[in-house]
N, C-alpha and C positions, 0 to 999 in steps of 0.2 A: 887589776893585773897590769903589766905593766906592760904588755902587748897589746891594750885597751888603748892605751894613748896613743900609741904608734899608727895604730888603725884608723883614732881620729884624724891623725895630722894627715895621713896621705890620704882620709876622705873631703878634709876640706881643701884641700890641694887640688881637688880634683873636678872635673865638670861632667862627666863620662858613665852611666851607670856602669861601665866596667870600673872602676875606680873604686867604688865599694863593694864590688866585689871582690877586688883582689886586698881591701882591706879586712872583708870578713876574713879571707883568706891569711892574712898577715896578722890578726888577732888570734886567729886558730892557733898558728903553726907554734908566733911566740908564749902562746899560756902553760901552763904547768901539763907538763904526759901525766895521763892517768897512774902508773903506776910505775916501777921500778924493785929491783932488788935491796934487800936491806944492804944500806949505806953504814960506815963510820962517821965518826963527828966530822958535821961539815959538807957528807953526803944532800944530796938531791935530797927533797922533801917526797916521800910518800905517800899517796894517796890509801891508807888504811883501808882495808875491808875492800879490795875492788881486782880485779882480775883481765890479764891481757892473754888475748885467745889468737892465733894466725891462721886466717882461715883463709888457702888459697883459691884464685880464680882459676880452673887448669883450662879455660878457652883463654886469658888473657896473659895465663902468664904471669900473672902480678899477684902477689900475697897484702892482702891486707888483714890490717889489727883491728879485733872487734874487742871494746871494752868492756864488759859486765858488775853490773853491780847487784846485790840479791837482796831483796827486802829484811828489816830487821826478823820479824816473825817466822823465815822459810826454815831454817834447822829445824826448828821445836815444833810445825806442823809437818809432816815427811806426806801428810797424804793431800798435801792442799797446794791449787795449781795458779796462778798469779798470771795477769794481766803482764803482758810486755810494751816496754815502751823502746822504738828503734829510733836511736837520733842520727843526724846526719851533723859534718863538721863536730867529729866527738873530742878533739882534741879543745875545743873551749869547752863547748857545749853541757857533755858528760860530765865534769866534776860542778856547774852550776844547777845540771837540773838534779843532779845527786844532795844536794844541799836545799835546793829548795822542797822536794820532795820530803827532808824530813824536818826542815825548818817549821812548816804551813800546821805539820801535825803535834806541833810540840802540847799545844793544849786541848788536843782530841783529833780526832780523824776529820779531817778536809777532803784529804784527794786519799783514794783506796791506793793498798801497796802494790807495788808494781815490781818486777826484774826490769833493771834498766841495763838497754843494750846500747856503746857506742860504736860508730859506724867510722872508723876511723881514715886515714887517707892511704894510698897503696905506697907501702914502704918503698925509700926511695926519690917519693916524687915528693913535691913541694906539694904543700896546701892547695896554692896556687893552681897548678900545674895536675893535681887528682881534681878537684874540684871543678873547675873548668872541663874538663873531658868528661868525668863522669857522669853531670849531676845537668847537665843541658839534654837535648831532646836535637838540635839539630846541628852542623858545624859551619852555621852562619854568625859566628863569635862579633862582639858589639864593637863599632868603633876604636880604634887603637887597642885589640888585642893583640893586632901583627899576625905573628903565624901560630900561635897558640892553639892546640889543638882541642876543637869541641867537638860535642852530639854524640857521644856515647853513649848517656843516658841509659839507652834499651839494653846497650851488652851490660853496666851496669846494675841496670833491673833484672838480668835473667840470672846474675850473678847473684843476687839477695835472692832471689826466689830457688835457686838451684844450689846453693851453698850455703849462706851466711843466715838465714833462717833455718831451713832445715839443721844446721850445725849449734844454734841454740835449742833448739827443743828437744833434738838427740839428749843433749847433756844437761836439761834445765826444767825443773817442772814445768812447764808453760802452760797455756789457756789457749790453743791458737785459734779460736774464735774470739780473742779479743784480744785485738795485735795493733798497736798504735805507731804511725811512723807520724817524725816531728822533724820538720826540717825548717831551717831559716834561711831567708833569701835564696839564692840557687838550691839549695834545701828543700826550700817551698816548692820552688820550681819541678823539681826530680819528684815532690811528691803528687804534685799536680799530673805530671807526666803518669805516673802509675795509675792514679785515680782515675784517670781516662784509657785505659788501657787494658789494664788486669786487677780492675774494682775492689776486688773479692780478697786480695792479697793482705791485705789491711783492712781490720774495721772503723778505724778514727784513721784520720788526716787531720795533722795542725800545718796548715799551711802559712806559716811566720814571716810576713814583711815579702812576700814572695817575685821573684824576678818575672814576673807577667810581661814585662817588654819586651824578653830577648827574642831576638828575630822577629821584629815587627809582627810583638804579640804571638807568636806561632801556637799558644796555649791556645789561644781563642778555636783554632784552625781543629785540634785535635778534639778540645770539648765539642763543639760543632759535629764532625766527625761521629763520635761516640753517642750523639742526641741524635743523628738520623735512624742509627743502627740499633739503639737501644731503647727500651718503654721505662726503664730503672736506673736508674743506679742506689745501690746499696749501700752507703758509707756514713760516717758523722763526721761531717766538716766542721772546723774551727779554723778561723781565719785571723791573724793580727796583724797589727801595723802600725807603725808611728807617725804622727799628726803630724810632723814633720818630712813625713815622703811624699810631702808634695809641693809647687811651686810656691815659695809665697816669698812676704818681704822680708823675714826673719832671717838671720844667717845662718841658722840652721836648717832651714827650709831646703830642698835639692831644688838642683838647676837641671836635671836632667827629665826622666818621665815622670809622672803625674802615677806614683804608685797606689796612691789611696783611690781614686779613680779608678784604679785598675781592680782594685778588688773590690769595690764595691759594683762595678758591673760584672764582674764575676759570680759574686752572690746572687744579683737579679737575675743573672742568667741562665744560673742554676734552679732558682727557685721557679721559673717561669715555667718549666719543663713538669714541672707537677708531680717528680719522682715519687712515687709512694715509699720506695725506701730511704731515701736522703733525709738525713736532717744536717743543716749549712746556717751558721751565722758567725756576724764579725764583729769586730771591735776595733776600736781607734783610738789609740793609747796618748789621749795627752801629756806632751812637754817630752816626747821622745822622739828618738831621729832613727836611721838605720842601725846606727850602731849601738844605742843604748835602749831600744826596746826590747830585747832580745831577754834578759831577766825576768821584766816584767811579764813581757810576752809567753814565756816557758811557764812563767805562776800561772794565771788565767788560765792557759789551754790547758794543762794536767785539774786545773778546777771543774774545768768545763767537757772535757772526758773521759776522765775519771775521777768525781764525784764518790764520796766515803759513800757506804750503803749505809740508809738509816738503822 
């Protein structure tokens, strides 16, 4: 896409892990919308077979777009209930993991069918600017974000819990025992934040390339937190990352934190805790960077939790 290169140029421009951040951001915003009205010759491209829903915040105030796409088999089974998958940054996100989804199965079932829901950003606001506020845990924003407002987070979690879930499974077959949130970089992050919070909301977490630094680690602070207070946690973690988020002499190597470090103590940290409900492992995507792990990334994790049934 052609918002993929723009993202690159102002990540290699950049020294800041806020810098790729606001490039995911800036790849989001410029990728293709999910859908649109039928167009004349010359019209926007449509995304066939897919559906935009506005499901308001009424504590925020803010309406945001939830994208839906429904598995090929949902018509012709009326009494069969599907696995959901919630992504975050749906404006890229949504139409790649919609293709990969049925790309994987073209010569038999890989990954079981799923309703894919995207989490799109509060109309209105920039990428940037939903992202940044929503999708962080405190509003200690990283070096040169200026006054950019963060740590929303929680009003955006009480929002997917009191709205934008309840409002897909009102209207959607659903399985809500097997509800998967997949976020990439601050993505990860907002998912990490729930995992440690309100467990239960989610049964998978893909936690994708995940922002583990912001605010001098403050993820570490709440997992900590959550392991005093708890004997469990109940979830399937899947974790990715590209071999490239971390310091090294390649040029695509980051200058900023040591991201692969951070999930990989992450994972010990989890494991060390003995949950009898957790199951937590990761991967580390050779010859990928922040911004181009994110496909591969999306393959793998829908492989790895939700697996076709033999």
């Amino acid at each position: 896409m052609r918002g993929s290169g723009l993202a690159a140029a102002l990540l290699a421009a950049c020294v800041l892990p806020a810098c790729a951040e606001r490039a995911d951001a800036q790849s989001a915003s410029s990728a293709t919308s999910a859908v649109a009205a039928p167009q004349a010759e010359g019209g926007p491209y449509v995304l066939k077979g897919t559906q935009v829903w506005t499901v308001p915040d009424p504590v925020s105030g803010r309406d945001y777009e939830v994208f839906v796409s429904l598995p090929a088999s949902y018509e012709a089974n009326p009494q069969r209930r599907y696995p959901v998958v919630f992504v975050t940054d749906a404006d890229y996100a949504f139409p790649i993991i919609r293709q990969v989804a049925r790309r994987v199965n073209l010569e038999g079932p890989v990954i079981e069918e799923f309703i894919l829901v995207g989490l799109s950003y509060s109309r209105g606001d920039s990428g940037v600017v939903s992202r940044n506020r929503d999708y962080t845990p405190t509003p200690n924003g990283p070096r040169g974000a200026g006054a950019a407002l963060h740590g929303q987070g929680g009003a955006y979690q009480a929002y997917l819990k009191s709205q934008a879930i309840p409002f897909v499974d009102r209207r959607f077959r659903t399985d809500p025992a097997r509800r998967v949130l997949l976020g990439h970089s601050y993505g990860g992050l907002l998912g990490a934040q729930i995992l440690f919070t309100d467990p239960t909301l989610f049964h998978a977490y893909v936690l994708g390339s995940p922002s583990f630094w912001f605010d001098k680690r403050h993820i570490m602070t709440m997992e900590a937190d959550y392991a005093r207070a708890h004997k469990d946690l109940p979830a399937d973690v899947f974790m990715y990352i590209g071999a490239y988020e971390a310091p090294g002499p390649d040029p695509r190597n980051t200058t900023g934190p040591d991201m692969v470090a951070d999930m990989r103590a992450m994972e010990r940290t989890l494991k060390s805790h003995g949950y009898p409900g957790l199951r937590v492992r990761s991967t580390v995507l050779e010859g990928e960077d922040h911004l181009t792990v994110a496909p591969v990334g999306f393959t793998r994790a829908l492989m790895a939790v939700l697996p076709a049934k033999g």
